[in-house]
N, C-alpha and C positions, 0 to 999 in steps of 0.2 A: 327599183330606185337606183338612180347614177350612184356612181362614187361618189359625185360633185353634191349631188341632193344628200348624201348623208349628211344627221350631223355632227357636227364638231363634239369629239371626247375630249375628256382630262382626267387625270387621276387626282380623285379627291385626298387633299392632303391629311385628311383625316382620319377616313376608314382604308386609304386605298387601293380601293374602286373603281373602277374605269366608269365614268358618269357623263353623259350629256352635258354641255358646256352651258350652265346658264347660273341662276342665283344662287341655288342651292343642290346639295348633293341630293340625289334619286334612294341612294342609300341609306346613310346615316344622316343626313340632312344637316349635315353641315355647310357654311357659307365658303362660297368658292373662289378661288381667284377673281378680280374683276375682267383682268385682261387672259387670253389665250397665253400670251408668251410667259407670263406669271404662272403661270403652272407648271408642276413635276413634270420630267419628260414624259410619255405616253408609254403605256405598254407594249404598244404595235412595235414602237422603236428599239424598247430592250428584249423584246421574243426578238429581233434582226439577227440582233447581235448575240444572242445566245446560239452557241454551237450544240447540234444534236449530239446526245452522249452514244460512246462509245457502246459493243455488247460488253466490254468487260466492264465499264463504268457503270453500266445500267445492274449487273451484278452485283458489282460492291455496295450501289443505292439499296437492292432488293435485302440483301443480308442486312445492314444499318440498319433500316426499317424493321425487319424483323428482330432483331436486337431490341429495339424500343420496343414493341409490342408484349415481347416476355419481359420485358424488366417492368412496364407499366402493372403487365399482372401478378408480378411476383408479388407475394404477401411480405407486407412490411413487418418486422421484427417488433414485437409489442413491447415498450418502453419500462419495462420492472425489472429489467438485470442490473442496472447500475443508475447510478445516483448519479447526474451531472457535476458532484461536486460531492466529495469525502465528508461525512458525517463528523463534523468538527469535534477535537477532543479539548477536553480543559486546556486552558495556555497553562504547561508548566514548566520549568525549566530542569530537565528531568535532571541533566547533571547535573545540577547545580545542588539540586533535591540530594540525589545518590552521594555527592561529593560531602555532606553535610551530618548527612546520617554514618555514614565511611569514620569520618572525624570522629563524632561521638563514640562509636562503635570502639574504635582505636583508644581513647581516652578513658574508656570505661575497664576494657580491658587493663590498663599499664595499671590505672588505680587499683584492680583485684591483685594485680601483683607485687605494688608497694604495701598492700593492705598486710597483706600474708606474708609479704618478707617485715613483718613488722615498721614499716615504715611508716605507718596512717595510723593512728586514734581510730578506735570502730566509731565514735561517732560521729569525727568529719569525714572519715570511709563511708560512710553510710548515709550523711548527710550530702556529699558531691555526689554518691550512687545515684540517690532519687533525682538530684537534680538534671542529671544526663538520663536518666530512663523517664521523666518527662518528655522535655524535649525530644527524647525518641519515639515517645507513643504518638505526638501529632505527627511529625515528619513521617512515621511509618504507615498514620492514617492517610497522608497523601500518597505516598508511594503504592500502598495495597489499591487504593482509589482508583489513579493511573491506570496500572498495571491491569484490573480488571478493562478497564476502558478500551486497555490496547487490545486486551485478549479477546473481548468480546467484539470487537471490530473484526480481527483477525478471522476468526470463525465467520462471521457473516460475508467478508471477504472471500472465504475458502470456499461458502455453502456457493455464493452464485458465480464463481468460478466450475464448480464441480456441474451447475447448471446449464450453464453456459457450454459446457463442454455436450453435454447429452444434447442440448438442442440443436447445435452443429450437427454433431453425429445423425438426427434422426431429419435432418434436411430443413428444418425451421429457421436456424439463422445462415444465413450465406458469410461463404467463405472469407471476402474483406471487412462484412460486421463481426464476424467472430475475434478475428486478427486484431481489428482495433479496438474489442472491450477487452481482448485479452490482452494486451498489453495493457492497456488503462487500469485494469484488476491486478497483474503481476507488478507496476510502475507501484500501486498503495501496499502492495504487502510487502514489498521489497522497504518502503519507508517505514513501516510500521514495525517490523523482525529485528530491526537491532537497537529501535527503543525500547522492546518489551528485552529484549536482554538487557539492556542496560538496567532497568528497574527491578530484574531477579536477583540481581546481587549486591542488594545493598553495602556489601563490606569491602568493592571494589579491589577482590583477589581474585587473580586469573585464574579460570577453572583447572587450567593446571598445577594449579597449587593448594585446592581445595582438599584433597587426601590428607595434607600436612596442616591444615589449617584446621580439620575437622578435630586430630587427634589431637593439636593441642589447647585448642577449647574444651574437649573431652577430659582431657589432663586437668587442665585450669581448675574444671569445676568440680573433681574429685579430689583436686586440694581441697579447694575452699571449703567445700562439704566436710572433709575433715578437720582442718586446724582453724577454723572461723571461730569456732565457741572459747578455744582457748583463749582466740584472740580477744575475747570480750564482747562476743556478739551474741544477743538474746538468738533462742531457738527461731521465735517466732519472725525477725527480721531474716534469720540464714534462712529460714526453709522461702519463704517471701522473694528473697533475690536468688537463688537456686533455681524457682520458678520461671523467675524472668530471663533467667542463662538459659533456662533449658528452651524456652522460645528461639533464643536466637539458635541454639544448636538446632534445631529443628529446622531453620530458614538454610542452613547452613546444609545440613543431608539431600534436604529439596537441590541446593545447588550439584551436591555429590551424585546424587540420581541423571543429574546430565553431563558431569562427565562422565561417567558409568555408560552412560548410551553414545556417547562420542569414541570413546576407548572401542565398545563393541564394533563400531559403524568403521572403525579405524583397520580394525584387525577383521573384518569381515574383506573391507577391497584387498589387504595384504594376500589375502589367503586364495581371492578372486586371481589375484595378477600372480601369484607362482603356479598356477594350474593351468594359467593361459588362458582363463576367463575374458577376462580383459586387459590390453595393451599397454606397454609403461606409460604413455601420454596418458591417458584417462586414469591410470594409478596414481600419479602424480601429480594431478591435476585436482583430484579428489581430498590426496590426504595432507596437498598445500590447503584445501578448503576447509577441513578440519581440527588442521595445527592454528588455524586464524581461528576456528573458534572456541578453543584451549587456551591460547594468548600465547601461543608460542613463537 
């Protein structure tokens, strides 16, 4: 057959297709241009004008291609490390909480001390007591609530972090998925670490002031235990509020326990950087990180 007897192509604007020029596509049977010059330029014409590639171009195509062919078979990372979206905690306004329960705390205390300096009746002393160790017991039903909420986040945070790290390690997640949960997992715990302090100390004293704050609630309440009966208070109300001091001392040790581990962690880099363990920048960089969480 002539050149001339061929017939007329066009690119079906559809699939296209280089198709025989008539109603409908050969292909996908779509309806064609009516006229010739209505149609997409022709294939014939843009192979013209395509330049043959280079050997080093042809190279770099071969590599490309093979780049897609391993990433299409890589195995994609099974979606249970992380949650698209932080496992919502109660709305609470945690300072606001902490700043509330502080007050009372504060308040309760000056009245054990007006009490015993004789300055309070035992039984409006005793009478504003309960009323401030109400209000403390819901406020601290919140607060204990929270706090587990954060901590139990916290941990589950840490467990698929810790996850996350072995699956990298053992070649299951690649390199740029690990980077990006891992920021996304360190981005929530970094949010989450200095809400949960803020709700361990409800009496809102710097942990560096907790040694002095221990001993004089310790003090406080080995007055009371002694000259409260004098003062006119039944056995049964002192041993009663005695009880409820010695809770808060207790909240109060739990605080003393972490500075006790700050202190350590403190004089451990000290002892690191005079032996030449580690270099003054990283000495100093550490135990600016530790005096911030002291309050110093």
């Amino acid at each position: 057959m002539s050149e001339s007897e061929k017939p007329e192509r066009i690119v079906c604007p559809n699939c296209g297709q280089l198709t025989i020029v008539g109603e409908y596509c050969m292909f996908c049977g779509a309806e064609l241009p009516k006229k010739i010059e209505e149609a997409p330029k022709k294939v014939e014409e843009k192979a013209e004008i395509e330049k043959p590639l280079t050997e080093k171009e042809e190279k770099i195509e071969e590599e490309k291609e093979a780049k897609e062919e391993i990433k299409e078979e890589a195995p994609t990372t099974p979606p249970l490390l992380i949650p698209t979206e932080a496992i919502p905690l109660e709305e609470i306004d945690v300072q606001k909480l902490i700043d509330q329960l502080a007050l009372i705390h504060n308040w309760r205390l000056k009245l054990i001390d007006l009490f015993l300096n004789n300055e309070a009746r035992a039984d409006i002393f005793l009478e504003l007591f309960n009323e401030y160790q109400t209000k403390l017991e819901k406020l601290e039903e919140k607060r204990v609530k929270e706090l587990k909420n954060v901590e139990e986040e916290l941990k589950n945070l840490t467990m698929k972090l810790d996850e996350l790290k072995i699956r990298h390690e053992v070649g299951e997640v690649r390199d740029k998925d690990y980077i990006t949960m891992k920021l996304e997992l360190d981005r929530e715990i970094s949010r989450l670490k200095p809400k949960k302090n803020i709700l361990q100390n409800p009496f809102k004293v710097k942990l560096a002031d907790i040694p002095q704050f221990e001993a004089t609630l310790v003090e406080k309440i080995e007055k009371f235990q002694k000259d409260a009966p004098a003062l006119g208070l039944e056995k049964q109300k002192m041993n009663k509020i005695l009880k409820e001091l010695s809770e808060t001392l207790e909240n109060v040790r739990g605080l003393m326990e972490e500075y006790k581990r700050i202190k350590r962690q403190m004089e451990k880099v000290e002892i690191k950087y005079k032996i030449g363990e580690i270099k003054e920048e990283e000495y100093k960089s550490q135990k600016q990180k530790f005096e911030r969480e002291l309050g110093l």
